[in-house]
N, C-alpha and C positions, 0 to 999 in steps of 0.2 A: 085705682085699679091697675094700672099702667105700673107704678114701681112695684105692687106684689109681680107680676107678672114677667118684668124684667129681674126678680128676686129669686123666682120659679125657673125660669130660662138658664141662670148663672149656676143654682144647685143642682140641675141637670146635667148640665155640662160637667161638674165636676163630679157628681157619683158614676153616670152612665161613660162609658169606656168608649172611646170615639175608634170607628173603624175607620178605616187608612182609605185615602182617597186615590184616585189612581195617578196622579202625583208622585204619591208616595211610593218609592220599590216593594214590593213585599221582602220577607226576607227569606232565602230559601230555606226550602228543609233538607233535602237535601245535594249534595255537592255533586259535581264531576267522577271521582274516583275518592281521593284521600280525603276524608273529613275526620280532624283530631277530637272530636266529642261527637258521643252517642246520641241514638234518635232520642226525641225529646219524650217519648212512650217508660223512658229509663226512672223518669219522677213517679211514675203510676205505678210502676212494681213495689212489693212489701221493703224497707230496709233489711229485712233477714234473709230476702230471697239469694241465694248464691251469685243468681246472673247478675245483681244490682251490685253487689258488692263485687264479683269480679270489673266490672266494669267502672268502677268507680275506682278501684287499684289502678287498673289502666290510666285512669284520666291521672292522678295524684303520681304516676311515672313511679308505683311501688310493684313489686313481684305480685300477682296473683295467685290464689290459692292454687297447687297442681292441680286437683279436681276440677277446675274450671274447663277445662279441655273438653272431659267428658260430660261436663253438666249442661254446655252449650250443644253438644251433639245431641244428648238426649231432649234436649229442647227441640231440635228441628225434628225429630221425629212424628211419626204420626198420630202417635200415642198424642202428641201436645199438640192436634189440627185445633185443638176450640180455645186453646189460647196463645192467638196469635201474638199477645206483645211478647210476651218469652220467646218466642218466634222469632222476633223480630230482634230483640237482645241477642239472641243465639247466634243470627246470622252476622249481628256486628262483632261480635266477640270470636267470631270464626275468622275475621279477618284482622283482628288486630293483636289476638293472642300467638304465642312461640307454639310452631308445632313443630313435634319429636317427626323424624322421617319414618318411625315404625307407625303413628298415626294419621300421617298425609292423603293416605287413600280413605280413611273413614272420612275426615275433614272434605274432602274431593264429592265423596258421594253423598252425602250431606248437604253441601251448597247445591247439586247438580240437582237431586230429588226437588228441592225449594223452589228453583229456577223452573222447574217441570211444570208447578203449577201452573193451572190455566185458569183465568175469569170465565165469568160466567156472560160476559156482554154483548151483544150484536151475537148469540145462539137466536135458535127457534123460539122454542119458549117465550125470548124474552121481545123480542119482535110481537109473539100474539098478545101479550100482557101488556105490551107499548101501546098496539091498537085500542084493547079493549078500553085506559084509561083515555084514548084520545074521544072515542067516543060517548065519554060518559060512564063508563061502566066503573066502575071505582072497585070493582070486589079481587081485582090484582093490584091495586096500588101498595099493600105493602109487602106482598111477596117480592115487586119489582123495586120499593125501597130497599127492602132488604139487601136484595142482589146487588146495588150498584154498592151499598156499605161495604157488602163481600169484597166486591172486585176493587176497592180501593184496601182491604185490610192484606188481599193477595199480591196484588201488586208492590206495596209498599216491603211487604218481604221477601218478595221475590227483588225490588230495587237492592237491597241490602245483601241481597246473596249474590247479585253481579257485581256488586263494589268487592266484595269480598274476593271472589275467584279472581279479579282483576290482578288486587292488592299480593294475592300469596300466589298468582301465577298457575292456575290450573288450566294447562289447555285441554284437560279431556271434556271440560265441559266448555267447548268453544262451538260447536253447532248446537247448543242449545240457548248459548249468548246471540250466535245467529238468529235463529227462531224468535227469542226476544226484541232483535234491534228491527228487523223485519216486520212483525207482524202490525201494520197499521189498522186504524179504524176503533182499539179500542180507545175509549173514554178513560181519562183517567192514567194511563199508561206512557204520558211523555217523559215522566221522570226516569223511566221505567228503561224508554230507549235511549235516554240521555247516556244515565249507567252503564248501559249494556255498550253502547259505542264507547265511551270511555274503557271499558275494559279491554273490548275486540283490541283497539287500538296499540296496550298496554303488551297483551298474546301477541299481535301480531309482528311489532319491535323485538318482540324475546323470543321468537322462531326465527326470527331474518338471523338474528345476532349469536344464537346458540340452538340450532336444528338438532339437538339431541336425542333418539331413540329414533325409534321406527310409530311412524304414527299412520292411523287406520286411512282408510281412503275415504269414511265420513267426513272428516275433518279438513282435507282436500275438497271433496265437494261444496262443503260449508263455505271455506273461505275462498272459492268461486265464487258465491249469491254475492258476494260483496263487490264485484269488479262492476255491478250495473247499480252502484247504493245511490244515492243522490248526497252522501258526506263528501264532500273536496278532495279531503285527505285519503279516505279509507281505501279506494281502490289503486292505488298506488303502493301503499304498506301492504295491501294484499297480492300487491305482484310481487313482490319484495317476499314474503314470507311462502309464495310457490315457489320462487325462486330454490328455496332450499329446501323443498319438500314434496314440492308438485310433481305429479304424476298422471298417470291415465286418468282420472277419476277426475283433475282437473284441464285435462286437455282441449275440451270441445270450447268450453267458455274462455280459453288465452286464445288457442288459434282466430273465434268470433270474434277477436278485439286488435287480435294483429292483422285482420283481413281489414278492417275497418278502412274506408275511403279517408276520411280524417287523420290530417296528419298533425298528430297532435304530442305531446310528452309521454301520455298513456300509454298511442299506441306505438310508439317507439320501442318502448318498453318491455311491453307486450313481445312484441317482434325480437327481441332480445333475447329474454329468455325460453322463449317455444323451442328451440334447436334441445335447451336443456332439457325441461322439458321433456319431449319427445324421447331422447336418449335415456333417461330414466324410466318411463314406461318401457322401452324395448327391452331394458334388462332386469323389469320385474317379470314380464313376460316370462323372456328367455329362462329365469331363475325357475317359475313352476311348471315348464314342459318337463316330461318325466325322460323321453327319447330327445336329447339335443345334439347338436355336434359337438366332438370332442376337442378342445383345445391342442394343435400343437405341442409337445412334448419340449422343456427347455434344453432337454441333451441330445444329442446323435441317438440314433436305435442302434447302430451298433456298437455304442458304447453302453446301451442297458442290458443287453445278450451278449455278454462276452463271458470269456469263462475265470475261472479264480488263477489271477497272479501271485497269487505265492502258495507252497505246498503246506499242509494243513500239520499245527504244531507238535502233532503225535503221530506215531504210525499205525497204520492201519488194522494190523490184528490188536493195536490196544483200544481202537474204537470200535469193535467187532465183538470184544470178546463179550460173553454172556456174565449177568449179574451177580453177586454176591449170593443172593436169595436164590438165584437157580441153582448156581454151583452145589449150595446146601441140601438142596432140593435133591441133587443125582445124587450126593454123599451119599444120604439118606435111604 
């Protein structure tokens, strides 16, 4: 009995798939910002499907079809909410495909919509549904299954679309990166802030470094919530990145950090750039009153009212006399 048993125990062991002990690392899925191979959701698509084969051009370091561009966009659309892994192909392929600069803004609003999404987790609903199975009630158990499956299919696309904005540099979608790295509490959602800090990080280097355009005062307020984050790093690159763009809209939250009793690198920092700061706000001000004062003149006023130094190169009855067309006119 004893060696069937010990014969039984060994052809177990080798049919049935041994799960990893905690020992063992798992291995992530996904990375910090740059990961050179697609989610692994890329084996489940059809081989004929476009996104599979664009992405697999990628991986092989060959050109992709040109229509890839658009085939990935029409995948993050709404039209394609019930099939999420195209979704998810779409948003990696938004960040590791060449985009033409006539297409940046589609690609932009694209990742930005994706990121928008919200889980369904820690709502109302899903609180009453929580209760009723705690007490027995089992007639929401799969409604409430279902949701967390949601919120992990939403999240995982929405990971993929902050790696992406990171990677091709979109800061119009940087308070929705905020909102992301921000919102604690859901399940399921750490990868989710991993990314989204990974990217903030990635914006906020490429503002300090090249403040180029005029950017909204959302985006000022945004990357204020970051000066109280609990990341080491992040509220430091976010004084760095007001530094060169902050204005009124982040004033209240430097000035609360340069008043700080603490005397620390922050708020040195802090105290640093507030003068700048502040002088930026005064002359967005000053730019939309419509009655302002008028700047000093760089000449003399009476060198702008003075009369003509030299006599005019014709005389007088040849600049007087009447037209061709009239003269015809009296002929007549």
């Amino acid at each position: 009995m004893r060696p069937l048993l010990e014969a039984f125990r060994i052809l177990r062991s080798r049919c049935v798939r041994r799960a990893p002990s905690r020992a063992e690392p798992m291995p992530p899925r996904y990375s910090a910002l740059h990961r050179p191979t697609p989610p692994q959701r890329l084996r489940e698509l059809r081989h004929e499907d476009p996104l599979r084969q664009a992405a697999e051009a990628i991986m092989a370091r060959t050109p992709p079809d040109p229509e890839a561009l658009d085939q990935a966009i029409a995948a993050m659309s709404k039209a394609e909410s019930g099939r999420w892994k195209r979704r998810l192909i779409g948003a990696w392929l938004l960040g590791h495909l060449p985009i033409p600069e006539g297409r940046r803004a589609d690609v932009e609003k694209a990742l930005t919509a994706a990121l928008k999404n919200r889980a369904y987790a820690f709502n109302g609903c899903t609180g009453i549904l929580a209760v009723l199975c705690t007490f027995g009630n089992l007639i929401g158990a799969p409604w409430l299954i279902w949701m967390l499956i949601h919120d992990g299919r939403v999240n995982a696309v929405r990971t993929e679309a902050a790696e992406a904005i990171g990677r091709i540099g979109c800061i119009a979608a940087l308070p929705e990166l905020v909102a992301a790295a921000t919102n604690a509490g859901r399940p399921g959602s750490s990868k989710l802030r991993s990314a989204t800090l990974s990217a903030l990080k990635q914006l906020l280097r490429q503002i300090a470094e090249n403040p180029s355009g005029d950017h909204p005062s959302e985006i000022e307020t945004s990357i204020a919530r970051l000066l109280s984050g609990k990341d080491p790093d992040m509220p430091m690159l976010a004084l760095d990145a007001l530094e060169r763009i902050g204005g009124a809209g982040c004033h209240p939250a430097v000035l609360r950090l340069a008043r700080r009793p603490d005397s620390d690198p922050l708020q040195h920092r802090a105290a640093q750039i507030l003068p700048i700061i502040v002088e930026r706000a005064a002359r967005a001000r000053a730019s939309s009153r419509l009655l302002r004062p008028a700047e000093r003149p760089a000449e003399d006023v009476s060198l702008l009212l003075r009369p003509g130094t030299s006599p005019p190169d014709q005389s007088t009855e040849l600049l007087l006399r009447p037209s061709e067309s009239d003269e015809a006119e009296n002929a007549s």
